[in-house]
N, C-alpha and C positions, 0 to 999 in steps of 0.2 A: 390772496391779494391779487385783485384782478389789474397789469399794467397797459396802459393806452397812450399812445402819443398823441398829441394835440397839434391841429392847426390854426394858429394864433390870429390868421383874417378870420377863417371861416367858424372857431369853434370844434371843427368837427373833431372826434374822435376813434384813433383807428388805433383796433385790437393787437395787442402786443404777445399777453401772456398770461401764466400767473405761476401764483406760487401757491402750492397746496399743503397744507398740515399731512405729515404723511408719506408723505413722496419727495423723493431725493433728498432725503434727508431736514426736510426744514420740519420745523417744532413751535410749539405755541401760539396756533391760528386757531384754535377749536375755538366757535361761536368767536372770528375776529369781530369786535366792536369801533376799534376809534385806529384810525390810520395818522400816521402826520410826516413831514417832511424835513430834516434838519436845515436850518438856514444855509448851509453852502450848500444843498443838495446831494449832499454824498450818502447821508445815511436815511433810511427809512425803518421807525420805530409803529409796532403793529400791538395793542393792547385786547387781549384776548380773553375775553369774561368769562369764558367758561375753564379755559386752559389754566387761570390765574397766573397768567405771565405776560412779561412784555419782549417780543421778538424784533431781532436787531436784524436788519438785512442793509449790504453797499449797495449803492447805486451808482449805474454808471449814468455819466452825467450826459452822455453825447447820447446810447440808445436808449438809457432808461430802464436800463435789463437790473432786475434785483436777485444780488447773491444773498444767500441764507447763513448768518455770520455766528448766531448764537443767539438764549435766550435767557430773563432771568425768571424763575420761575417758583410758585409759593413750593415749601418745603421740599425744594429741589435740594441738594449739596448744602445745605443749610441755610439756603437764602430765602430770607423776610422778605418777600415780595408780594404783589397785588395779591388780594383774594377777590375776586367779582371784576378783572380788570374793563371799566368803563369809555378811558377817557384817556387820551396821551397829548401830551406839549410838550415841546421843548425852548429853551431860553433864548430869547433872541442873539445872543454870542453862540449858541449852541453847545455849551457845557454842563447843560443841567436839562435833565429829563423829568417830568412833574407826570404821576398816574393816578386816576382815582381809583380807587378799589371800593366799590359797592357793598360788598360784601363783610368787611374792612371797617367800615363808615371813617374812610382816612383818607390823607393825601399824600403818596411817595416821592421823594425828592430822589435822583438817581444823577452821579457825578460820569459824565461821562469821559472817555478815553476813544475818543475816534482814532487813534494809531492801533492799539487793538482789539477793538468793536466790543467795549466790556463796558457795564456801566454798574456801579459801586453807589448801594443804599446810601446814604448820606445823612437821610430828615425820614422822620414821620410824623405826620399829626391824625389822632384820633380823635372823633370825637365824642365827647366828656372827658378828656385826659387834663390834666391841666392846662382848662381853661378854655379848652378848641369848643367850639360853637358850631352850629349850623353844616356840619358834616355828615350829618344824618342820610345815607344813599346819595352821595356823590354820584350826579350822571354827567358832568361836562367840567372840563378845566381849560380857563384861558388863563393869557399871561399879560400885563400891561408892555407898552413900545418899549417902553423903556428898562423892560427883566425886573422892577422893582416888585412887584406885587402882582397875585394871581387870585384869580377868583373861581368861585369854583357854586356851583348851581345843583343843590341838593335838594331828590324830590319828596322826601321824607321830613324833612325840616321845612319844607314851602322858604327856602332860602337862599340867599349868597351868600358865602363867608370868603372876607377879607383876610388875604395873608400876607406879610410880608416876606419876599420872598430874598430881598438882597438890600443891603447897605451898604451907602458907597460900591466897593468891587469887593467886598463880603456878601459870601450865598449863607442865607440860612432860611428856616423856616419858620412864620411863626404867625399868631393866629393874632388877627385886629378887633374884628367886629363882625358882625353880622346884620344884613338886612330880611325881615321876614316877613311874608304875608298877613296884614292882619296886627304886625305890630306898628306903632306910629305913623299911623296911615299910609305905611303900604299894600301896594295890591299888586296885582298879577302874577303875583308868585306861587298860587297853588300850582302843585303839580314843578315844581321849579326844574328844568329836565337839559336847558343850554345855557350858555352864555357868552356874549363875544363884549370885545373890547375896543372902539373905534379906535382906527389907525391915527388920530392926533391922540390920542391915550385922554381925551376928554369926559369922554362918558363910557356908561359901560348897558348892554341888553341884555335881558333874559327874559325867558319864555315859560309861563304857567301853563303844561298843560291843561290844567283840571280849569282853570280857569280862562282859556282859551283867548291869553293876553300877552303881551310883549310889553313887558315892565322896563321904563327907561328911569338912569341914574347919573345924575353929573359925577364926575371921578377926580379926587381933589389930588393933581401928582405927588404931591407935597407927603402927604398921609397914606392915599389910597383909600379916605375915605369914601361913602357914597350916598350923598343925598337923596332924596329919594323927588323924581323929575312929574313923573305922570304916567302914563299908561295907553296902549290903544289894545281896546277886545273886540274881538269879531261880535258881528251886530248889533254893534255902537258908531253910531254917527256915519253910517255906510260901511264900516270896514268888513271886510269879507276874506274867507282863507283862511283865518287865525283859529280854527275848532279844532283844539287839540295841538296846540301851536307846540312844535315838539323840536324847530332848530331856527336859529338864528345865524345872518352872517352880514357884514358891514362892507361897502365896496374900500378898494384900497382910495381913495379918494374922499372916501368920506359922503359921500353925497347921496348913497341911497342904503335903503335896508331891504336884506329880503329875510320873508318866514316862512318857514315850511309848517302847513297844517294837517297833521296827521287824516284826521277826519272829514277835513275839506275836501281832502286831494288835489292838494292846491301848493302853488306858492304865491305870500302875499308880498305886494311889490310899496314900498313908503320911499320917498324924498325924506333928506334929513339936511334940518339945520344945525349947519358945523358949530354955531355958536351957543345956540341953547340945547341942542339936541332934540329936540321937537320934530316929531314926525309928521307928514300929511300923506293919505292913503292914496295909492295912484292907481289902484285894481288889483290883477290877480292873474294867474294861469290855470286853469285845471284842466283836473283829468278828463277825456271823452268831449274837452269844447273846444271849438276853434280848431280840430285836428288835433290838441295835444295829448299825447298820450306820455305815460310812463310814470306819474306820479300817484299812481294810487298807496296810499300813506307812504308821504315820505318822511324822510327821517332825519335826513342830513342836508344840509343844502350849502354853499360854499362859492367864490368869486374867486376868476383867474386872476392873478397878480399885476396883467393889465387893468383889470377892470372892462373888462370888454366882452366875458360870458357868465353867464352862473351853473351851476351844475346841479343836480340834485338827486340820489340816491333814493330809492323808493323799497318800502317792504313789500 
């Protein structure tokens, strides 16, 4: 886990550190997959596909420097953890940790203890266990604003599956629904590989690679159901970027979408309407044009908490 500080006018980012599988003792970074941040910023949890673990590391909040605290790890000390660890979130109060485990075709729910840095299985769902749907190779898990429900983008099932994730100020886990490609006239979901959730908790995106589309969904808070909105796919109607659309991410404002296209080498840039969720295509970035360099397939793409840069991770 490579750490960088940020300059909040400029963007820029300047090299801090890392932390290595391996070395001075930290554990379960082998093939790290999905990074994420706890909402007071103290802890940083690292899901690790190959390790089958999910690593706990403190963060200090002033340099940013990350201690290596412990990890939980598949048939470690007896602990049922990730197998294929994909994806990490955590709950908007930050007492509950959600993993996909690929491997698994499940979603882990993990109680946390930030006094000391432990975090305690709590939920599983697999799927075809009773009832769970559209679990089939979990690659991406969000959470809605509100901690009620999590969805989760499975590229085996060309699907989302609806979970509830809490009632009233009861956590628990439990499978709704799911939306699939191909069923009731949805589309863009082959390949189903992200998913984000607008910061009003109105609508929800995901991204089909195979079909190189960004699938939009109205999000009912009530339910956490998801209607199924429209779609935009690369070389339709102008849009460009989307070949291999493999992440999505929502400004905290609401106002624009970006997507990372694997095989574009791009990222694709949409305006969004807060009220229908409707997107309209605004261009692109890519690799090798205009001077930019560094996205040849990316993979991850993500907006600062201002809203004032985006980032994007490249294979």
């Amino acid at each position: 886990v490579a750490m960088f500080s940020r300059d909040s006018t400029t963007g820029a980012l300047t090299y801090l550190g890392l932390r290595r599988d391996g070395v001075d003792g930290v554990d379960g970074l082998l093939y790290a997959s999905s990074v994420t941040v706890s909402p007071d910023g103290k802890h940083v949890y690292v899901a690790s596909e190959t390790d089958d673990a999910v690593s706990i590391f403190g963060r200090n909040s002033t340099t940013g420097a990350l201690t290596y605290e412990d990890m939980q790890q598949d048939g470690v000390t007896f602990r049922e953890v990730p197998n294929g660890a994909t994806s990490v979130t955590v709950s908007p109060d930050g007492s509950r940790v959600y993993v996909a485990a690929y491997e698994d075709d499940a979603i882990l729910q993990f109680q946390s203890y930030p006094a000391t840095n432990y975090l305690h299985l709590s939920r599983t769902l697999v799927d075809g266990i009773q009832g769970a749907d559209g679990l089939d190779g979990p690659l991406s898990v969000a959470m809605s604003p509100d901690g009620k429900h999590l969805y989760v983008a499975s590229v085996n099932d060309d699907a989302v599956a609806v979970l509830r994730a809490r009632v009233a100020e009861v956590y628990h886990l439990e499978y709704l629904e799911m939306q699939q490609d191909g069923v009731a006239g949805v589309d863009g979901l082959e390949g189903a590989c992200s998913v984000a959730v607008s910061p009003d908790g109105n609508h929800v995106l995901a991204t089909g690679f195979i079909d190189d589309a960004l699938a939009i969904f109205a999000r009912d808070p009530a339910t956490g159901a998801l209607p199924y909105v429209g779609l935009q796919r690369d070389g339709v109607a102008g849009v460009d970027g989307l070949d291999g659309a493999r992440s999505v991410a929502v400004s905290p404002d609401g106002s624009h979408v970006y997507a990372a296209g694997y095989y574009d080498n791009a990222i694709a840039m949409f305006g969004r309407n807060p009220e229908t969720g409707a997107l309209t295509y605004l261009g692109l970035l890519q690799d090798g044009s205009g001077g930019v360099d560094g996205l040849e397939n990316p993979v991850s793409v993500t907006v600062s908490p201002d809203g004032s840069h985006v980032y994007a991770a490249s294979f």
